[in-house]
C-alpha positions as CSV (number, residue, x, y, z in Angstrom):
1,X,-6.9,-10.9,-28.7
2,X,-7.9,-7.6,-29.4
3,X,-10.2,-8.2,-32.6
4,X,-11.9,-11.7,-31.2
5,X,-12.0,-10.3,-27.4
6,X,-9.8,-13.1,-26.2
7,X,-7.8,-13.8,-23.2
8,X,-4.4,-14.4,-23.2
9,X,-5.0,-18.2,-22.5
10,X,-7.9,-18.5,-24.7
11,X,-5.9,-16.7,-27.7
12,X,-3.2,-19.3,-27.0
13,X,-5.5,-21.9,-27.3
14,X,-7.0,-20.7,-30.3
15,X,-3.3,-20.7,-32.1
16,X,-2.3,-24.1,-30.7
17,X,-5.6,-25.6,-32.2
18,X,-4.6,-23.9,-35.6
19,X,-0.8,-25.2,-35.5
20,X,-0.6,-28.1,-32.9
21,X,2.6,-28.8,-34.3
22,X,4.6,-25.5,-33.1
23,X,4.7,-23.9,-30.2
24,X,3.8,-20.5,-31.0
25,X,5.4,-18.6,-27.9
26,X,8.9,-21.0,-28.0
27,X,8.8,-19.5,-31.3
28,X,8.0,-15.9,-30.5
29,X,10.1,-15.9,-27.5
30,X,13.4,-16.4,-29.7
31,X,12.3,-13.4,-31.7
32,X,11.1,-10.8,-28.3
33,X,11.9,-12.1,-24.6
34,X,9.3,-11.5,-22.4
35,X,7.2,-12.0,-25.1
36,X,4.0,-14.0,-23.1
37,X,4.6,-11.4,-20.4
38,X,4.1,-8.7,-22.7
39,X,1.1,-10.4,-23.9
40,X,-0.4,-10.8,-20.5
41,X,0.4,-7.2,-19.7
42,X,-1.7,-6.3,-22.8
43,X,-4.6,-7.8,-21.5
44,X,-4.7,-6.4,-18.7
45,X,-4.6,-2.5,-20.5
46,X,-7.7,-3.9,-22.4
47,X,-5.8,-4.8,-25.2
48,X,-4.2,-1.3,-26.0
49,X,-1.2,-0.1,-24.5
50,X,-2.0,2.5,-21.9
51,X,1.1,4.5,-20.9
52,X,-1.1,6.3,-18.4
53,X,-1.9,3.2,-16.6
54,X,-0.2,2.0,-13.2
55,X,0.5,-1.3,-14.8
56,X,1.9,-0.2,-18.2
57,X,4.5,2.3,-15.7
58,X,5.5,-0.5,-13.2
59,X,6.5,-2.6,-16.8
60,X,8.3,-0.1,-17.5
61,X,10.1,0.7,-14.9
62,X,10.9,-3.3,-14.0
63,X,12.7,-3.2,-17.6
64,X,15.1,0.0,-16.7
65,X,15.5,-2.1,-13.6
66,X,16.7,-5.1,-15.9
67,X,19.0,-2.7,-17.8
68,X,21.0,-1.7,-15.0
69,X,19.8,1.9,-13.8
70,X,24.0,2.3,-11.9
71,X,25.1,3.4,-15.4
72,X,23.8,7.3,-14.7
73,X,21.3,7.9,-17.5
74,X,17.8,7.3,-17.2
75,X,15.3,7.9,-20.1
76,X,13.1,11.2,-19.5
77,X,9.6,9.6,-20.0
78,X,10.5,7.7,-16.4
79,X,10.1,10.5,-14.4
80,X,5.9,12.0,-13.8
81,X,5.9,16.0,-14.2
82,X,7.0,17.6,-10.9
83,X,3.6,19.1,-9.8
84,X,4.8,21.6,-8.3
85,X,6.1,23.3,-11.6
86,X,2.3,22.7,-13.3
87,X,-0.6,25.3,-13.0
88,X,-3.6,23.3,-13.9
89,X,-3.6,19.9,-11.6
90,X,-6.9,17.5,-13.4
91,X,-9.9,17.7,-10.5
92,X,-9.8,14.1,-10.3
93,X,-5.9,14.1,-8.8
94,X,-5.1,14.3,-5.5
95,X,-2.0,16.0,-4.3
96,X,0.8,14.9,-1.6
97,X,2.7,18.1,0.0
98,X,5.3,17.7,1.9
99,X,4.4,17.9,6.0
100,X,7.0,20.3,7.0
101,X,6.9,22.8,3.9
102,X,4.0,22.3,2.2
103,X,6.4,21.8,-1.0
104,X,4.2,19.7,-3.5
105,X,5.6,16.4,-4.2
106,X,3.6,14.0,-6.3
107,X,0.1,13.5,-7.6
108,X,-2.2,10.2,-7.1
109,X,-1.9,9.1,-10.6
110,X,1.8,8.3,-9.5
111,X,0.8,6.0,-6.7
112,X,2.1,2.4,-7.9
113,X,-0.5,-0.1,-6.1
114,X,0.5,-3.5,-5.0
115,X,-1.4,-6.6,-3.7
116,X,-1.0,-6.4,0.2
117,X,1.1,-8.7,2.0
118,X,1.2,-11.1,4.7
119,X,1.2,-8.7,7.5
120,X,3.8,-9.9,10.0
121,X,3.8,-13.1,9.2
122,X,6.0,-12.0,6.0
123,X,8.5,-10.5,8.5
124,X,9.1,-13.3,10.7
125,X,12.6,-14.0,9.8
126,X,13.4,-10.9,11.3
127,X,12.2,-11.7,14.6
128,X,10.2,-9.0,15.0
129,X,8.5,-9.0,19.0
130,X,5.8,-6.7,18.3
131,X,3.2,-6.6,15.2
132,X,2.7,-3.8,12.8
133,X,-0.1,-1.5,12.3
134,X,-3.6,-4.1,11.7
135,X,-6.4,-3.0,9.2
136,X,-9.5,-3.7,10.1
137,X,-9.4,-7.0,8.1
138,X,-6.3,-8.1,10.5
139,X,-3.7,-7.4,7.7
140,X,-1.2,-4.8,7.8
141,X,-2.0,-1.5,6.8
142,X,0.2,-0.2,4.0
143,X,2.3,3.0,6.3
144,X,3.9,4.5,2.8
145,X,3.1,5.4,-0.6
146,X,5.2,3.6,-3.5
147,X,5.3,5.8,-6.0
148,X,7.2,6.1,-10.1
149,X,9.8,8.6,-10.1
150,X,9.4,12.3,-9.8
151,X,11.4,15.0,-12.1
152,X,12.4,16.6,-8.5
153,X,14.2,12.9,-7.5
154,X,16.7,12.7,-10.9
155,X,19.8,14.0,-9.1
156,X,19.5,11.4,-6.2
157,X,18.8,8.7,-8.4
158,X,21.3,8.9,-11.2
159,X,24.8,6.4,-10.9
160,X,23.2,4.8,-7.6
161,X,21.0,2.0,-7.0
162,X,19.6,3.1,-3.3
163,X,19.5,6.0,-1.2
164,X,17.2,8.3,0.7
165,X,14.4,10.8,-0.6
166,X,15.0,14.1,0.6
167,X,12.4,17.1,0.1
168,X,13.6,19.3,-3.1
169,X,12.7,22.0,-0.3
170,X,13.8,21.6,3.0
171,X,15.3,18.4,2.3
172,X,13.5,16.4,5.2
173,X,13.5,12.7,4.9
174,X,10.5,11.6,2.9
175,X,11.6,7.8,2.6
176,X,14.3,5.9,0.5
177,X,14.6,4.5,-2.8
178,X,16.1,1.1,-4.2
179,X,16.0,-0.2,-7.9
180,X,16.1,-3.4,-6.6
181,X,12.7,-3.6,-4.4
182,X,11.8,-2.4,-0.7
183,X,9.5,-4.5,1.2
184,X,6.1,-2.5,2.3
185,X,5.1,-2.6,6.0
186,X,1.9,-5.0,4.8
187,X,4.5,-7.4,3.7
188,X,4.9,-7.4,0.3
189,X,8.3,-6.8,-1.9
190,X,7.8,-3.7,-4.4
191,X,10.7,-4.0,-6.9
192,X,11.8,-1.3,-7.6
193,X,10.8,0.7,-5.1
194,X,10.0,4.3,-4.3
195,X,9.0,4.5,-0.9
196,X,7.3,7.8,0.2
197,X,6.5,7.3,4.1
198,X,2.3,8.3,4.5
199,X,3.5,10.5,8.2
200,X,6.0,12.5,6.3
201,X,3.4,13.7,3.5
202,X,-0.4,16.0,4.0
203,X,-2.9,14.8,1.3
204,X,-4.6,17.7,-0.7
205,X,-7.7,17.3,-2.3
206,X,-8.4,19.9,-5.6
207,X,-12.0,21.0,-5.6
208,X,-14.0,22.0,-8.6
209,X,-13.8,25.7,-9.6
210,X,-16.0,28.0,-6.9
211,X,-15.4,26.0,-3.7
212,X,-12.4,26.4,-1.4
213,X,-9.6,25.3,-2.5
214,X,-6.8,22.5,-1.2
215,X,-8.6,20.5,1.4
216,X,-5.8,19.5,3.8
217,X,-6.1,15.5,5.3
């Protein structure tokens, strides 16, 4: 894949035409489950692995998932660097204080994106009488940030699979928290999820050195 800048399906291809008589995943599968997943996921990170990238984290944390996180120990690499405990944030990072203390929380390269949903057709088995929030396309607009964990969230998440998100400061409610998956107000099921609600967060914007700094949203 990486050498011949090949797909995934065109790779496959390629080894089936070589050894019609095998089946080369079957085979690989035995050896590394997940195997044409994995495989997938590479593509996607332009054949390298990227532990930087959102995809390469939500694998990641799908697998602790998998490996039942209720046991109370979670690998250190889950967890992003608390931003409020560095100096230097990069210029390209946005930052997310809280609303009520102005504690900083998370940085943007923590966001975990999703596809959007089916708006409030996805929630009709709840019986819901009035619609959520449109976008301007008619869908749902996303109303909170799911995000990878945060060194500040370790003590509420260890030995429990759901719970709330407290500030580390004044331990307002942020949002909540469930290894097995939250569904987002645009519809669609985030697994697992850590749900940061957008009205209990500020947005900061870092400038480039010599203009003001922290430009509140």
């Amino acid at each position: 894949m990486k050498t011949n800048h090949l797909t995934f399906q065109e790779a496959y291809a390629f080894v089936q035409a070589i050894k019609p008589d095998a089946n080369f995943l079957l085979i690989c599968s035995r050896v590394n489950e997940g195997f044409e997943w994995q495989l997938q996921l590479y593509e996607k990170m332009g054949c390298k692995v990227d532990v930087s990238s959102t995809i390469y984290k939500q694998y990641r944390l799908k697998n602790i998932t998998e490996n039942c996180p209720e046991t109370g120990s979670l690998p250190g690499h889950v967890f992003a660097i608390d931003p409020n405990t560095v100096h230097q944030i990069p210029n390209h990072d946005i930052l997310y204080r809280c609303r009520k203390c102005r504690r900083l929380l998370f940085r943007s390269s923590s966001i975990l994106p999703h596809d959007e949903g089916k708006g409030p057709a996805a929630f009709a088995h709840k019986k819901v009488s009035e619609p959520g929030p449109l976008g301007r396309a008619g869908q749902s607009n996303c109303t909170s940030y799911f995000i990878e964990p945060v060194q500040w969230m370790k003590a509420a998440l260890l030995g429990v699979l759901e719970g709330q998100l407290l500030c580390p400061k004044c331990t307002s409610k942020l949002g909540s928290f469930h290894w097995h998956g939250e569904q987002c107000s645009c519809g669609h099921w985030v697994t697992p999820a850590f749900q940061i609600h957008k009205n209990r967060v500020d947005e900061v914007k870092i400038l480039p050195i010599g203009e003001p700094k922290n430009v509140r949203k």
